[in-house]
N, C-alpha and C positions, 0 to 999 in steps of 0.2 A: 964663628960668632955665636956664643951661646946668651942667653937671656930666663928670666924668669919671670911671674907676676905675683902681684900680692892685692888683694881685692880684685878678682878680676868680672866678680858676679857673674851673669851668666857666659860672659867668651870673648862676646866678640871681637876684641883689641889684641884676646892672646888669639886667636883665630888666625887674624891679618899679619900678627907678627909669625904665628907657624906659616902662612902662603910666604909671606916674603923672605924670614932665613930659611925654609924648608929642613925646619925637626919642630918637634915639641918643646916647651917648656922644659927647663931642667928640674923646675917645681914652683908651687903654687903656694903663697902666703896668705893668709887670710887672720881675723881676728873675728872673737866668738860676736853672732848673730846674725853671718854673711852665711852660712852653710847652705841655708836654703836656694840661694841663689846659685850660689857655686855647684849644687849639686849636678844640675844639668852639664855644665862643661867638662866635671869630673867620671860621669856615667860615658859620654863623650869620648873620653880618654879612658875607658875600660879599668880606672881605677890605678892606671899602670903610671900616673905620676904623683911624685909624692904631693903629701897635702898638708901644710903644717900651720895648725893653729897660735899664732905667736900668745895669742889673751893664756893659753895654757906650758906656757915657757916654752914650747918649740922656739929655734932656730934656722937661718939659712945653714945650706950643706954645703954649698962649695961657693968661690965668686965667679958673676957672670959678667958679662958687657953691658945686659942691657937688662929692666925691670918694668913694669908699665901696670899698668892699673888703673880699674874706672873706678874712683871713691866715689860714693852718695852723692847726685850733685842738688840734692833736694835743698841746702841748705841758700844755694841762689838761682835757684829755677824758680823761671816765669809763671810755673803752674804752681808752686808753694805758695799760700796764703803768706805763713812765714817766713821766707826769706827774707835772709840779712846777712851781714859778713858777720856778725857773734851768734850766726845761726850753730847750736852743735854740734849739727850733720856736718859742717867745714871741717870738725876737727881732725875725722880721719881722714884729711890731705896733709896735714901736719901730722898728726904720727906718723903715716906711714911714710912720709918725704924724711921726717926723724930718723927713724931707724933703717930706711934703706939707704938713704945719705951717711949717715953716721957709721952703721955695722958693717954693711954690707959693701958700699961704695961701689955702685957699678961706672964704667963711661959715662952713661946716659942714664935716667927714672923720666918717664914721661906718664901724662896721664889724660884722660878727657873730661871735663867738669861742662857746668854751664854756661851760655854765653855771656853771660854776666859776669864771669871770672873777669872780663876783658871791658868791665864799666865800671862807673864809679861807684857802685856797690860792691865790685871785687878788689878796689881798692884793700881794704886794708888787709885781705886775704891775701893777697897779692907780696903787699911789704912783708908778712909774716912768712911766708913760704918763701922772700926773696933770702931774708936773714936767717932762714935755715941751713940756706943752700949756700949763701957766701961765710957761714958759721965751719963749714964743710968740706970747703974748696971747688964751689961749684957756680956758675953761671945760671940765670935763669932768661926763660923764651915764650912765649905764645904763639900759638898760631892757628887764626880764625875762620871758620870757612862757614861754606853750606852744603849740605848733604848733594842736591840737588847741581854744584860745577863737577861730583865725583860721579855723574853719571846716574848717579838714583832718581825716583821718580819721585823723594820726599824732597819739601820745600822746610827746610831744619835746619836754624846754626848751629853750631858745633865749634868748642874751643879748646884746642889743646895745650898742654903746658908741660914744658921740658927743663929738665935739669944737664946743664954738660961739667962735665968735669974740666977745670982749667979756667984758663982768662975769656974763653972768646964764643961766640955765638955763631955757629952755623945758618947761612941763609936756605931757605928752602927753594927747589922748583915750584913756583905753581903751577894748578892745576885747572883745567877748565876740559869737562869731556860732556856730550851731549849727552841727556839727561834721557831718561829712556819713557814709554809711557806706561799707566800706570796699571792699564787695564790689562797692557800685552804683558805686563809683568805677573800677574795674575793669571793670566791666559796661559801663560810657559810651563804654569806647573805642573804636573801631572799627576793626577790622582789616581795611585798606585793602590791595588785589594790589599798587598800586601806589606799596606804602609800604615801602622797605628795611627799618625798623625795623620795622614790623609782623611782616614774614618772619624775625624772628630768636626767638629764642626766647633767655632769659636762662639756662638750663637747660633740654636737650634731655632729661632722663629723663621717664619716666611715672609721676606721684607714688604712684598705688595701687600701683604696683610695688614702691615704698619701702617695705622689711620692716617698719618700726614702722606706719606705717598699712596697709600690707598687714594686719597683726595685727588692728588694729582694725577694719577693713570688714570680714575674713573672721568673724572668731572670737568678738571684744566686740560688733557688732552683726550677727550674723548674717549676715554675704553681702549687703552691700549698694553702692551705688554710689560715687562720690566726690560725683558731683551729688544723691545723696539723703540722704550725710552733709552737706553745707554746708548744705542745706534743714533739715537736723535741727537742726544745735549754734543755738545762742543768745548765741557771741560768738566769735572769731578763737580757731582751737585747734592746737593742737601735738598732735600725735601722740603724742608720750613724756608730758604731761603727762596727757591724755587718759587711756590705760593706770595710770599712780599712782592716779589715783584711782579705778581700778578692780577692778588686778589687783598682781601684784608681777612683779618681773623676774624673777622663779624660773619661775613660770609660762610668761612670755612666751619664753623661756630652751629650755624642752621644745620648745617650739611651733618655735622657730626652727630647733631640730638636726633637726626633723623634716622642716623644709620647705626642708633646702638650706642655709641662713644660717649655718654654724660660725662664721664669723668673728664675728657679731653676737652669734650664743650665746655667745659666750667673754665680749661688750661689755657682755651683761646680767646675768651672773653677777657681773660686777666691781660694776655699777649695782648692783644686789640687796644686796653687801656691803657697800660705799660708802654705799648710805641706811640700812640697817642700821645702823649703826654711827655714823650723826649725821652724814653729811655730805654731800656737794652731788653732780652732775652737770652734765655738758654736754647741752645741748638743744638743739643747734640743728641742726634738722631741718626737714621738711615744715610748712609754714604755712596752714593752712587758713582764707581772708579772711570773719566775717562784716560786725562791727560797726568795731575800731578794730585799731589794731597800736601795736609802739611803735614806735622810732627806725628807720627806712628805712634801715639802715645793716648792716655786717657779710653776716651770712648770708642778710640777709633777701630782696633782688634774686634769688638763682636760688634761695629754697627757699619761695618765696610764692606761691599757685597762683592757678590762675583759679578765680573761684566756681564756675562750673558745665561747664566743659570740665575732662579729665583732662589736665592740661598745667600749667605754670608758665609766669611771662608772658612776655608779647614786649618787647623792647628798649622800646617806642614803650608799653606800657603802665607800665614803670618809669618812663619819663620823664614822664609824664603822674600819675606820684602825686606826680613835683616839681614839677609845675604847669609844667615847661618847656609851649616852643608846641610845637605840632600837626606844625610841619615842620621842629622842630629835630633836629638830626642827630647820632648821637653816631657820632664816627667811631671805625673798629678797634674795635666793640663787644663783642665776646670781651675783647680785652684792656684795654679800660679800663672796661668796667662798672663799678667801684667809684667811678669820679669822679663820678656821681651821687648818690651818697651825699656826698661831698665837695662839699655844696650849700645854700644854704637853699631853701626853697620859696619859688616865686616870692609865691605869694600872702599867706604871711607877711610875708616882706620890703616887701610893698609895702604895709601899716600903718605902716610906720618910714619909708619913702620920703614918703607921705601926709604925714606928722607933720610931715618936714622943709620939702615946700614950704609946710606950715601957716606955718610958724616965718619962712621967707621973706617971706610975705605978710602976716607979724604979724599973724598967727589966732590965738597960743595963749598963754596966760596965763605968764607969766616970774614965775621968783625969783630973787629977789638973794641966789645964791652960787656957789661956783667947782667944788662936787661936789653932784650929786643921785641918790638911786637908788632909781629906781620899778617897782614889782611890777604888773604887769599881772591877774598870776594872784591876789594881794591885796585889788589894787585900793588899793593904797597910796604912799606917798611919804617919802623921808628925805632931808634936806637939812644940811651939813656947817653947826655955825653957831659963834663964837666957835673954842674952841682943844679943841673936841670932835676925840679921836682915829678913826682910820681903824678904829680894832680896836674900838671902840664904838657905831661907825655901822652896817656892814659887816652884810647880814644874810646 
């Protein structure tokens, strides 16, 4: 069973598909302005798989079974201000379904987008990647989960989308594995001298040092430590949420002009009047790791500590909650930190990777139609049948 990727940005889906066919990629596609990302998965692979840029007339080298790829999924992610289905960022789902449906034609092209692939904003993304694929000779699939039934400690959906060659759709096994926690996940890793990522810190502050839980160690719990607050709480806690429910930012407000912090005084009095008056906040701050987190994404890499050392983590423990390996390298760490986030988990991805050699090996039960889309987190299945519409099926 050989395979290859094309946008694979930093790995991790070609990661799960090398644990599950056990080889590498036969080679790697990409189009120009992805390099930077791809660079860590290629230093990874010591160079020794081809890399071929299609934007500079590169081509595939040979055909394989299977291809996969995480395109941009900024264009319907929840944290995009602008998301929409004529979002840009959509388009490389369509080239690259173009041209690996078209030229290349493997068994299978799957890939991971955002959960909205699978709403009615992915709707008309959706019909356009369907008529690629039946343009092609190919079926089209979903299938939605959360990070968190794959055994991780992130609370993440996650949507994937498959192309099969022929009439019919493969059903999947679901999966449901007990979620691990998030502190002991942290805890596991081991900070090795002779580990560059271990020596970096993703955030060099001192999080007690951080006014809102400075607040909370000193003042709401009495003088205590950062290691004897994570022994305390009873699930992943935020500082400023913390505080709500305990005190008001008027209070915290005193507290702050006394102890140095104007600028933050000025930040609580705004907070104070802002909830006051019905409406929201920014929170993202200090993360205190017990049980789960959600999405590994945004602020969460330098403001998530260690459980029990006063520190936030090292490069090599962020990479380790993406399940990257042990001696994967993230190059220029400072400045590309956030391509991690730009990632699935390896060990998610490799349910859908599993699924697919099922489906090679004619393991897993087919229906005869041309769109299916199945809920993991359900434990369900929809399948398109006579002249039922897309805005009827679509959950």
């Amino acid at each position: 069973m050989s395979y290859a990727s094309i946008v694979p940005l930093i790995g991790g889906e070609t990661l799960a598909m090398e644990n599950v066919f056990g080889e590498r990629p036969k080679y790697i596609m990409t189009y120009e302005g992805f390099q930077a990302n791809e660079s860590h998965l290629l230093h990874h692979y010591n160079h020794e798989v081809p890399y071929l840029n299609l934007s500079e007339g590169a081509s595939y080298t040979e055909k394989v079974n299977v291809i996969n790829t995480v395109c941009p999924c900024a264009g319907l992610s929840s944290l995009s201000p602008s998301a929409a289905s004529n979002n840009p960022m959509n388009e490389w789902m369509f080239t690259s379904a173009e041209y690996v449906l078209g030229e290349v034609q493997p068994k299978v092209f799957w890939g991971e987008n955002a959960p909205r692939l699978a709403s009615k904003m992915g709707e008309p993304v959706v019909k356009r990647l369907r008529k690629i694929g039946e343009k092609h000779g190919y079926t089209f699939s979903i299938f939605k989960t959360k990070s968190i039934l794959h055994g991780l400690s992130q609370v993440r959906d996650r949507t994937f989308y498959f192309f099969w060659k022929g009439d019919e759709v493969p059903l999947f096994e679901y999966v449901l594995e007990k979620p691990t926690m998030i502190a002991d996940d942290i805890r596991a890793v081991e900070r090795k001298d002779d580990d560059p990522m271990s020596q970096i810190l993703c955030n060099e502050k001192i999080p007690s040092e951080e006014p809102y839980y400075r607040y909370v160690l000193e003042v709401l719990e009495g003088g205590i430590t950062h290691t004897e607050f994570q022994d305390k709480i009873e699930k992943t806690t935020n500082p400023m949420d913390y505080i709500e429910e305990r005190t008001t930012y008027k209070e915290v407000a005193k507290w702050m002009r006394e102890n140095g912090y104007d600028n933050v005084a000025k930040k609580c009095d705004r907070q104070y009047h802002k909830l006051k008056s019905g409406g929201n906040i920014m929170r993202k701050t200090t993360e205190i790791p017990k049980d789960k987190i959600g999405a590994f994404v945004g602020h969460m890499p330098t403001q998530l500590t260690h459980p029990d050392e006063d520190r936030y983590l090292t490069v090599r423990e962020a990479l380790s909650l993406m399940k990257l390996p042990e001696d994967f390298i993230l190059l220029e760490p400072k400045k590309s930190l956030n391509h991690i986030c730009q990632n699935v988990p390896v060990t998610t991805a490799e349910h859908a990777a599993r699924m697919v050699q099922r489906y090679l090996n004619n393991q897993l039960e087919m229906v005869d139609t041309k769109f299916l889309v199945q809920d993991n987190k359900k434990r369900t299945y929809k399948y398109e049948k006579n002249s039922l519409q897309l805005t009827d099926f679509m959950v």
